[in-house]
N, C-alpha and C positions, 0 to 999 in steps of 0.2 A: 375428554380431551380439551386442552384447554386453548379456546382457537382467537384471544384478545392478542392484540397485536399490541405490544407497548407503545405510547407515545414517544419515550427514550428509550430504545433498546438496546445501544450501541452497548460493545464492552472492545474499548478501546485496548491498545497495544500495549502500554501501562497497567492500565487497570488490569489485563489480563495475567501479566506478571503479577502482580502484589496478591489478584483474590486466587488464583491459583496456588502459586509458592504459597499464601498463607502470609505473607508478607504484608506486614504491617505497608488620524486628525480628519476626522469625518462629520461632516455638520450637519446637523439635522436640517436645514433648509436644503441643501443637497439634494441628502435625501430624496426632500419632498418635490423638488423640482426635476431629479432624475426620471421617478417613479411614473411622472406624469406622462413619458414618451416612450414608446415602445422600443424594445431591443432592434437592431440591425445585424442580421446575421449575414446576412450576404455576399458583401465584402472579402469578410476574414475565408469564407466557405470557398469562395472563387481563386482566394489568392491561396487556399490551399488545395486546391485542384488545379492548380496550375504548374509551370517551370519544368516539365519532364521529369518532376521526383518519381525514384524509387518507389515502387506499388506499395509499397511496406514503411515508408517513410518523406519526411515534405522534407522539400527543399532546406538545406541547412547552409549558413554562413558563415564556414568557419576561418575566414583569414583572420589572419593576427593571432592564430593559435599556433603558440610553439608546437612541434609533436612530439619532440623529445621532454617538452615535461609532460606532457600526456602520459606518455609511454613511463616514465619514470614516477606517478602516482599508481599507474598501472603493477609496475613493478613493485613497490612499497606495499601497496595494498594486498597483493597477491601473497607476499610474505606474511602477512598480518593473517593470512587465514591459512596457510600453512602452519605456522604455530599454532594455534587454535584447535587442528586437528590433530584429532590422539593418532599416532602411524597404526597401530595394531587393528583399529579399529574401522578408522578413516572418516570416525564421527566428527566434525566441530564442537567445541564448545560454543557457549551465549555469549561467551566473552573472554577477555584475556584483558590483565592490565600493561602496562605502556611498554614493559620490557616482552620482544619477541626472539630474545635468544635464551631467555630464562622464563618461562610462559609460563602465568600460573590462572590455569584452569578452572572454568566455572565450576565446574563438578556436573552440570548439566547441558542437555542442550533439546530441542524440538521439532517436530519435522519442517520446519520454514527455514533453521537456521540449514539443516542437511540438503535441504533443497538449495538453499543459496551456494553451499559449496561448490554443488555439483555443476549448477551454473558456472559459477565463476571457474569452476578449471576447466568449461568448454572454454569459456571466453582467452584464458592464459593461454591455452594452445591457439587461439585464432590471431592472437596479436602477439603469438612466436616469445612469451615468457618462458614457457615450459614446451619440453616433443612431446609431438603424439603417442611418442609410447609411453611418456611418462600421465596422460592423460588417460590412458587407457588402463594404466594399470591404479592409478587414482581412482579412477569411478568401477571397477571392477572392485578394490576391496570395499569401495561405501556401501554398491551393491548388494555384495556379499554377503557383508553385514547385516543389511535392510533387510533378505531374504528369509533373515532368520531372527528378526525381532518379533517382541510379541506383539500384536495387536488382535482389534476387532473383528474376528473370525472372519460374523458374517457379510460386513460392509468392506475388509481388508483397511480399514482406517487406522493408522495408528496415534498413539497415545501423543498428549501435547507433550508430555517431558519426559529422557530418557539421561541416563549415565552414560556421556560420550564415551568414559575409558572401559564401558563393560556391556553396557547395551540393555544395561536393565530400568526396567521401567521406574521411575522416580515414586517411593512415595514418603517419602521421607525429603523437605527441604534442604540442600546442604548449607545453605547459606543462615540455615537460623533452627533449625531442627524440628522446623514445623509439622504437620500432615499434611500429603498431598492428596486428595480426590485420586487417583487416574482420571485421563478426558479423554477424548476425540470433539477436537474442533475444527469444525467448516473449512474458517479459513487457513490455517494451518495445516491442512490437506489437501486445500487449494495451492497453495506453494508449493509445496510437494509435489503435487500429482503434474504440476505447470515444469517443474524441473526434471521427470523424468519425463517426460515428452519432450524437452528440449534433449536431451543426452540420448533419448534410443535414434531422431532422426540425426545429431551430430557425431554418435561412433556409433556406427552400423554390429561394430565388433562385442558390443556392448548391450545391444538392443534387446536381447532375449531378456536379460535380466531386468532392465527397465518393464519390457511391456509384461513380463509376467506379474510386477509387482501391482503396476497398474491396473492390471487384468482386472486383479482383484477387489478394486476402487471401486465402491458404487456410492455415489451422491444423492441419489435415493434417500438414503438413510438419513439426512438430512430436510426431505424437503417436505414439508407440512402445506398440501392443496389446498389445506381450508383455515389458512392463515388469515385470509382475507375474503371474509364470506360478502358475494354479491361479485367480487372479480373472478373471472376466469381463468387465474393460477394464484397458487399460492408461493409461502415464500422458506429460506432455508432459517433452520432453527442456528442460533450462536455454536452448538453443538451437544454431548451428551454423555452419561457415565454408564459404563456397563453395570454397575454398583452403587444401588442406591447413597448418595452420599448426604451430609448432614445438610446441606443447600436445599430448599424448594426447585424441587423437579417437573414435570409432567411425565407420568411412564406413558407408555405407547412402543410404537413399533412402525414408521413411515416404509419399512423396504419389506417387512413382511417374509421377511427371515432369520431365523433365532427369534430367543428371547427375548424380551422387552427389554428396553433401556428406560433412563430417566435424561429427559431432555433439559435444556436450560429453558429459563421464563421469556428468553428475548427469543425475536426473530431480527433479521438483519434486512431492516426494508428501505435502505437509503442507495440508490444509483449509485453513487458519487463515492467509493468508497472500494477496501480492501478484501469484500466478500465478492466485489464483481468477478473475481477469476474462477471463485469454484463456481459461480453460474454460465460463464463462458465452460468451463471443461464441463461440469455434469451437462450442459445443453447439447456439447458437441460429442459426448460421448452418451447421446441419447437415453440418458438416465434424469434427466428435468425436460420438463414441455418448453419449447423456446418462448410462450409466452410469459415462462415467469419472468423473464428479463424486461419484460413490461409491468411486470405486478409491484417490481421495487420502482420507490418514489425519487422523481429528478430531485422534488422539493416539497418538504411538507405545507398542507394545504394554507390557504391567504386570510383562513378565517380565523375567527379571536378563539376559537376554541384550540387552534395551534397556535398563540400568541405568545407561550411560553420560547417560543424558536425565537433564533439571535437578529432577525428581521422580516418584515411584510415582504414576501415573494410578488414577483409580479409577470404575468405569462398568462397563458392560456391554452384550452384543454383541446388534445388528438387524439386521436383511435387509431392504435397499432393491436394488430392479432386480436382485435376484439374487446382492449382493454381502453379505460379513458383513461391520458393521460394526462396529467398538468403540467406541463412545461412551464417551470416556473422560474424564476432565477432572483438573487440577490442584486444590491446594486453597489455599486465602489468604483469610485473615478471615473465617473463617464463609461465605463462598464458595466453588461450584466452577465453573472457569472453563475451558472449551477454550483451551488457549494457543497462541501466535503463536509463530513458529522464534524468533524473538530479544523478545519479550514486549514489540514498541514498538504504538505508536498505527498508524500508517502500513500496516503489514501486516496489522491487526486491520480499521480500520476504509477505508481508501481506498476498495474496490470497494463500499462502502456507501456512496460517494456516488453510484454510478450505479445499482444497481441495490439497492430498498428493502429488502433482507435483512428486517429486521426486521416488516414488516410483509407480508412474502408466507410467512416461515418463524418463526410465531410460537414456536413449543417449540425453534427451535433460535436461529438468531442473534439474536431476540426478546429471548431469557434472556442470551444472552452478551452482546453487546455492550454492553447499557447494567449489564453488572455489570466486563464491560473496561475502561470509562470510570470509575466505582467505586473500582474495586481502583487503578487511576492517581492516582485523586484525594486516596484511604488512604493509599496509599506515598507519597506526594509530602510529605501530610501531617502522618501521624501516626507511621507506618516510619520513614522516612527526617529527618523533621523539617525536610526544605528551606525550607516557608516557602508552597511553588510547586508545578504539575506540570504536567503532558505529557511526557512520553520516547519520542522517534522519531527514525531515524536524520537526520542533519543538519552543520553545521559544525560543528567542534570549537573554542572560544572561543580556544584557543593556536594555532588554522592547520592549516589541511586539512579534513577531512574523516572522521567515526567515527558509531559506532554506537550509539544510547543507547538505553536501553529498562530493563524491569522485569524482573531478572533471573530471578526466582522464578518468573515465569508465561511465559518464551521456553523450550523447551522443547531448545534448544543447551544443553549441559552448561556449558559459560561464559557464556554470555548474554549480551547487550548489558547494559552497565553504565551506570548513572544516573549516576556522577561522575566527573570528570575522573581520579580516582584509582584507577580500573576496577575499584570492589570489588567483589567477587563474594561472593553467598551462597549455601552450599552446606545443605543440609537432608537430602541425603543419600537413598536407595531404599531402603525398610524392606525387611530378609530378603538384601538384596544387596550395598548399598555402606553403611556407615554415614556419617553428617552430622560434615565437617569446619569450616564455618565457618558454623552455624545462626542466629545474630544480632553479625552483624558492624556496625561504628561505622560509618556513612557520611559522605564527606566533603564534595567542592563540586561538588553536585548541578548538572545540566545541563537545563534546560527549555527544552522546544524549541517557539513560538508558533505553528507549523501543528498540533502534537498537539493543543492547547487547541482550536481551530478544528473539529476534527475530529468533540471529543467535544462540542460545544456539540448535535447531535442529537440528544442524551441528557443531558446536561446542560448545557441552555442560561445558565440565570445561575450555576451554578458555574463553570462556563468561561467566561464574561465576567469575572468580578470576576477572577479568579487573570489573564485576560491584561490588564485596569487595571493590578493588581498590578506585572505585568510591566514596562508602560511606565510606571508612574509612580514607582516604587520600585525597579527596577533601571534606567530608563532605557533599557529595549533596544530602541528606535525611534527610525525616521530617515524621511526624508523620503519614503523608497518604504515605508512600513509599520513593522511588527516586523522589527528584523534575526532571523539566522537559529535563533542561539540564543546563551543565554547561563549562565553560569557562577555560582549562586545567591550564594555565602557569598564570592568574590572578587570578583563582579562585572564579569568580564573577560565581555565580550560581541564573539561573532563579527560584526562589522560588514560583514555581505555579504548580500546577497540570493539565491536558488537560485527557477531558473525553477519547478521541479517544486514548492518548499515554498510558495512566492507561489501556485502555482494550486491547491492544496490549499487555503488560506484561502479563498481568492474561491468553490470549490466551493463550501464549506462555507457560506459567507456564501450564498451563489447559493441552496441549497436551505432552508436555517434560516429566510431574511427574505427571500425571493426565489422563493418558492411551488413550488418543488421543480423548477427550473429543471433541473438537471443531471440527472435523475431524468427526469423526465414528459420530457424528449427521448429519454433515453436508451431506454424501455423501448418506443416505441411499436411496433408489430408483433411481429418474429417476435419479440422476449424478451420479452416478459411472455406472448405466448402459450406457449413453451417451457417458460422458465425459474421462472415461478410454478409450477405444478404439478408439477415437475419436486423442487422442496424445500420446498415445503409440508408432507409431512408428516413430515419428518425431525422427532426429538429427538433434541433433544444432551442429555449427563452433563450437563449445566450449570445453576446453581441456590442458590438458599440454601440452608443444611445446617437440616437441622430433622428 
């Protein structure tokens, strides 16, 4: 068994598409002067345990928000994934281009995009788009469907890609007629498994079907104890093929029922990121040790043998459940920030729409997130000069599909880049690597209208005006909502919709103006009895500099 933990093991949301389908102003004295003072977490931790917010949610400021255009992106977007959806089926597709009265289908789709469905049509019934009966009989056929798709017997996982309009498993690419492996990935069962938990506790009527699906979920099958030898848990493998495929594997067997599978080479050991949810649900559904949610890293470590990372972290080490842990964090504007693998919205903040991070782990994701939202809002602004922001992976405005984000604070040595012209800032590892390109020109910046949506929990009328902005001053809106993203200083806007980015919004909309719709389903039972005291008393490096 092969128990090396990569140094880079991410397989980003992009990248995941292309190897799967087969498919082809920060200054270094800053820096140095930041570096030198400890973070301040205390502040941000107090004023977010303060104001008599909602146990599931901090205090939010939403005047000067229209709610009528609330409700009418609400409405747009809602339409945007009805087209999307085959009726007979009640799959989504990945995507749909700009026309939603004439929808022309990916031909595929994934368990994250059928999980985002099922969300969003709780969400449409909770902000009165659609009846409850029309909701009931909506997740009753995706249900249905899901019941009798094929997947991995033993673990009940299903495959990463299937044919919306027929339910069969992809392996053939329709987009280019490549070969497909069959998968079962982590995090794409993660999503899944987070959206039928939300739908059995919001239609009771419903619920059989959900939990028996779930039933048969074990996260287990995933989880490699001796990932990390010398720590006390280990951590989840990227995922696995029932059939050996032409890729370098590891066979083995972590759940120790059925036969062997062949695993991927990565393990997913970054905090700050989109595999955290299927470690909250395998933890709460007593199939991972809660220690592994300590075994993955805030930040990789401050020494030159991790100098290849996009900067010198600076924190120091705790013991939770037995493990050490380095609290370590980035630094950017008077800021320190626990960073995400590629520094976008998406992998920071998503699994904060199901479960309240912020207000069950005040000193850590408390402090972080709404300085993530922040630091987005700084670079978008006053760094970078766009105009605009949000950066999270999404369309590329010239076609296909890339990776946008905040290079400075992804914690990949190239980072996702905020503009079409993939600048990269380098600022360098003091004592290891020196700073090649520490305030580079940035060009035609990329804002992605689900990132805006995302941060609206932490900043609600900042994120409203900038996505005004959006549609009324670049125009990036069409009939199913905000297209998917657009191109600040050209103007060339990606005219497509993407199942996952539409049901990020609706989340988003669903708990901000929608009384924590996606949340208060998500946590009821075993995770909030778990999963709240399980990170409650973590602190993170993260903080004002002061």
């Amino acid at each position: 068994m092969n128990q090396h933990v990569e140094p880079n093991p991410r397989i980003s949301s992009a990248t995941r598409r292309q190897l799967l389908a087969g498919a082809a102003a920060f200054a270094v004295s800053g820096l140095a002067a930041a570096t030198a003072t400890p973070g301040y977490a205390a502040q941000l931790a107090a004023s977010t345990a303060s104001g008599g917010a909602s146990p599931l949610s901090r205090p939010r400021n939403k005047e000067g928000i229209d709610r009528k255009i609330i409700n009418r992106w609400a409405h747009d977007t809602w339409q945007s994934l009805v087209a999307m959806t085959d009726p007979a089926t009640g799959l989504p597709a990945d995507y749909i281009g700009e026309s939603i009265t004439a929808p022309k289908r990916s031909g595929f789709t994934s368990p994250t995009n059928i999980g985002g469905y099922m969300w969003s049509t709780v969400v449409a019934r909770e902000l009165n788009i659609i009846s409850a009966n029309e909701c009931r009989e909506r997740l009753t056929r995706t249900l249905t469907t899901l019941a009798g798709l094929k997947h991995h017997e033993p673990s009940g996982m299903l495959y990463n890609w299937y044919d919306e309009a027929t339910g069969e498993v992809i392996t053939i690419w329709p987009e280019n007629g490549n070969p497909v492996a069959p998968f079962m990935s982590s995090v794409d069962n993660g999503w899944f498994a987070a959206a039928l938990m939300v739908v059995r506790n919001a239609e009771p009527k419903v619920a059989g079907l959900a939990n028996t699906i779930l039933g048969r979920m074990d996260f287990g099958i995933f989880y490699n104890k001796d990932a990390r030898p010398g720590v006390a848990a280990g951590l989840l493998r990227g995922g696995f093929y029932d059939v050996k495929p032409p890729a370098e594997t590891v066979q083995g067997n972590y759940l120790g029922k059925g036969p062997d599978v062949f695993y991927t080479m990565n393990h997913y050991d970054v905090t700050n990121s989109e595999p955290r949810i299927a470690t909250y649900i395998g933890i709460a559904l007593g199939q991972l040790p809660p220690a592994h949610y300590f075994a993955t890293m805030r930040v990789f470590p401050d020494t030159c043998d991790w100098s290849w990372q996009e900067q010198k972290p600076v924190g120091e080490h705790r013991t939770y459940q037995g493990i050490d842990v380095f609290e370590g964090a980035y630094t950017y504007r008077g800021m320190r920030i626990v960073p995400s693998w590629g520094g976008d919205m998406f992998e920071s903040l998503m699994p904060d729409l199901f479960v309240p991070e912020s207000s069950w782990a005040p000193k850590a994701w408390g402090v972080n997130h709404p300085l993530t939202v922040r630091a987005q809002r700084e670079f978008g602004l006053h760094d970078a000069k766009y105009g605009y922001w949000g950066f999270s992976p999404a369309s590329h405005p010239n076609g296909g599909y890339s990776e946008w984000g905040m290079d400075i604070l992804g914690m990949s040595s190239d980072g996702y880049p905020s503009d079409v012209e993939r600048t990269s800032i380098d600022v360098g590892f003091q004592g290891c690597r020196p700073a090649t390109n520490p305030t580079p020109a940035w060009g035609d910046g990329v804002v992605t209208p689900h990132a805006a949506f995302l941060a609206m929990e932490y900043e609600p009328r900042e994120a409203y005006d900038n996505l005004v902005k959006i549609e009324n001053n670049l125009g990036a809106y069409g009939q199913g909502g905000f297209f998917d993203a657009v191109a600040v200083k050209s103007g060339t806007i990606a005219r497509r919709y993407l199942s996952l980015d539409q049901a990020m919004v609706l989340g988003a909309i669903g708990n901000v103006f929608g009384n924590n719709v996606i949340r208060r389903n998500f946590v009821q039972g075993e995770v909030e009895a778990v999963i709240k005291p399980l990170i409650a008393d973590e602190e993170f490096g993260a903080g004002l500099i002061g």
